[in-house]
Each structure stands twice: as structure tokens, then as C-alpha cells.
C-alpha positions in Angstrom: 25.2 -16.2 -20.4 24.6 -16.2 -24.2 21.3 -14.6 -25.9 20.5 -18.0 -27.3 21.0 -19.7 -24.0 18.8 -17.2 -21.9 15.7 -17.4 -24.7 16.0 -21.2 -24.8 16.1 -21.1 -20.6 12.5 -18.9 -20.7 11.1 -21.1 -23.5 12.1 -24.6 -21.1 10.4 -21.9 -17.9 7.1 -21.9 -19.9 6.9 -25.2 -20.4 8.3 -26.0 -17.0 6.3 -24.5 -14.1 3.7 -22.0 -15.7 1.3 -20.1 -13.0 -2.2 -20.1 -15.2 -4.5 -17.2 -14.6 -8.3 -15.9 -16.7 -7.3 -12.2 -18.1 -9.8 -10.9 -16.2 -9.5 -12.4 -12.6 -7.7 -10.6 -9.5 -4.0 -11.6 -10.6 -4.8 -10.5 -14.2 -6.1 -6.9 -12.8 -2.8 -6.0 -10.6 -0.7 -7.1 -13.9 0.6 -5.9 -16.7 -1.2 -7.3 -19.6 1.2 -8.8 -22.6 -0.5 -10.4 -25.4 1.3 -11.6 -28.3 -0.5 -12.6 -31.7 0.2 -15.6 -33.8 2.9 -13.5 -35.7 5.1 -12.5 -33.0 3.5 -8.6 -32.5 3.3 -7.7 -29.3 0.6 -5.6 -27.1 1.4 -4.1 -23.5 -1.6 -3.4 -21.2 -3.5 -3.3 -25.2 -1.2 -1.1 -26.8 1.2 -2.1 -29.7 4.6 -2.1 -28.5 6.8 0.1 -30.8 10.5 -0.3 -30.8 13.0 -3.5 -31.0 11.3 -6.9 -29.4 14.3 -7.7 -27.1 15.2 -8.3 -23.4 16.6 -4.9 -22.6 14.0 -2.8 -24.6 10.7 -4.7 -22.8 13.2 -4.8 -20.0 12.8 -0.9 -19.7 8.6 -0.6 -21.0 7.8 -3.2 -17.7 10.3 -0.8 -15.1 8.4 2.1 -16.4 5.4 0.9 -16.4 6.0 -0.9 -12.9 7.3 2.3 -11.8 4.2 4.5 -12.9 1.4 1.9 -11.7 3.1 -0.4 -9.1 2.1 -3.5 -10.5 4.8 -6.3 -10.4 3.5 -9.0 -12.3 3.3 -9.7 -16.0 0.2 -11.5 -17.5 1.3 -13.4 -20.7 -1.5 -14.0 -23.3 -0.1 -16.2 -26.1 -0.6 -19.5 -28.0 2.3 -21.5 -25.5 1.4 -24.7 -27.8 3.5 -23.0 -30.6 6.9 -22.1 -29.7 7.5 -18.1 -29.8 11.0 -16.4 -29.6 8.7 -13.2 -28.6 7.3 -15.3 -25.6 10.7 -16.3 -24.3 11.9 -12.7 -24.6 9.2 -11.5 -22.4 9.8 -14.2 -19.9 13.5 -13.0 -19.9 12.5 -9.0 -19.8 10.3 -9.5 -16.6 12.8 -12.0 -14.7 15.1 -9.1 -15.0 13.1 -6.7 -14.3 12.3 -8.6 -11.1 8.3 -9.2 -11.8 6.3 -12.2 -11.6 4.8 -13.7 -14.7 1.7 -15.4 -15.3 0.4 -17.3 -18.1 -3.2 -16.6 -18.8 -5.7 -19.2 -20.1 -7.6 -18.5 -23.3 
């Protein structure tokens, strides 16, 4: 499958069959936190992410940080009304790293 066809798969997943959660409730606490700014910069569990934004680099972060802390879920903070490449490439990253993800509400 093609780059372009996975991103534009995740994008159609958020808009599909999203699993809403608050930041702060149970779900949100077990999770890995993702938060993504108007501009496309990304922050894991409140750090900046340094590196390339792409499927096999966030691929790796989440299997580390799954790996150190044994949470298997990702919670997604970002503005889903405006379409974000950086949203559907973190949708992609935790489907292949085999993690749940979870849209939280604002």
C-alpha cells in the first residue's frame, strides 16, 4: 500500500469511528499522550518530538515507550475539524505498532 493511500485511510479512520476520551480521565492516564498544535508540531506524553514526523519514526518512539511503561493506547489531542497530515501519521504509527488510539475532547 502507497504512503498517500495509508495517510488518506487514517485521516477517513478519524472521521470514521473515533473513541472520544477527557485527557485526564482513566483511558487518558494508561495512554500515551500525543498532542499536536495548529502547525503540525507534535508533543509525546508533553515532550516535543525531535526527529522526522513519519510512520516508522513515531512507529519506533510508541514501541519504546510502550515497551518502558506498558501502556498500549495512544491519546490524540488535536483540532480533528481541520485536516492534519501529522494526525493521520500518528493514527498510522500506532495501528502498526499494534496500540489503540483515542481521540480526546478539548
Amino acid at each position: 500500500m502507497s504512503q498517500s493511500l495509508r495517510v488518506v485511510l487514517a485521516s477517513l479512520a478519524l472521521l470514521i469511528a473515533p473513541a472520544f476520551c477527557r485527557a485526564d480521565d482513566a483511558t487518558a492516564k494508561d495512554a500515551i499522550l500525543v498532542e499536536i498544535d495548529p502547525s503540525g508540531a507534535l508533543k509525546i506524553d508533553g515532550e516535543p518530538f525531535k526527529g522526522d514526523v513519519t510512520p516508522a519514526a513515531l512507529k519506533a518512539k510508541f514501541q519504546s515507550i510502550r515497551d518502558k511503561t506498558g501502556r498500549k493506547a495512544i491519546v490524540l489531542m488535536s483540532d480533528v475539524s481541520k485536516p492534519q497530515r501529522a494526525s493521520a501519521l500518528v493514527v498510522e504509527a500506532a495501528d502498526g505498532a499494534g496500540m489503540a488510539v483515542k481521540l480526546a475532547k478539548p
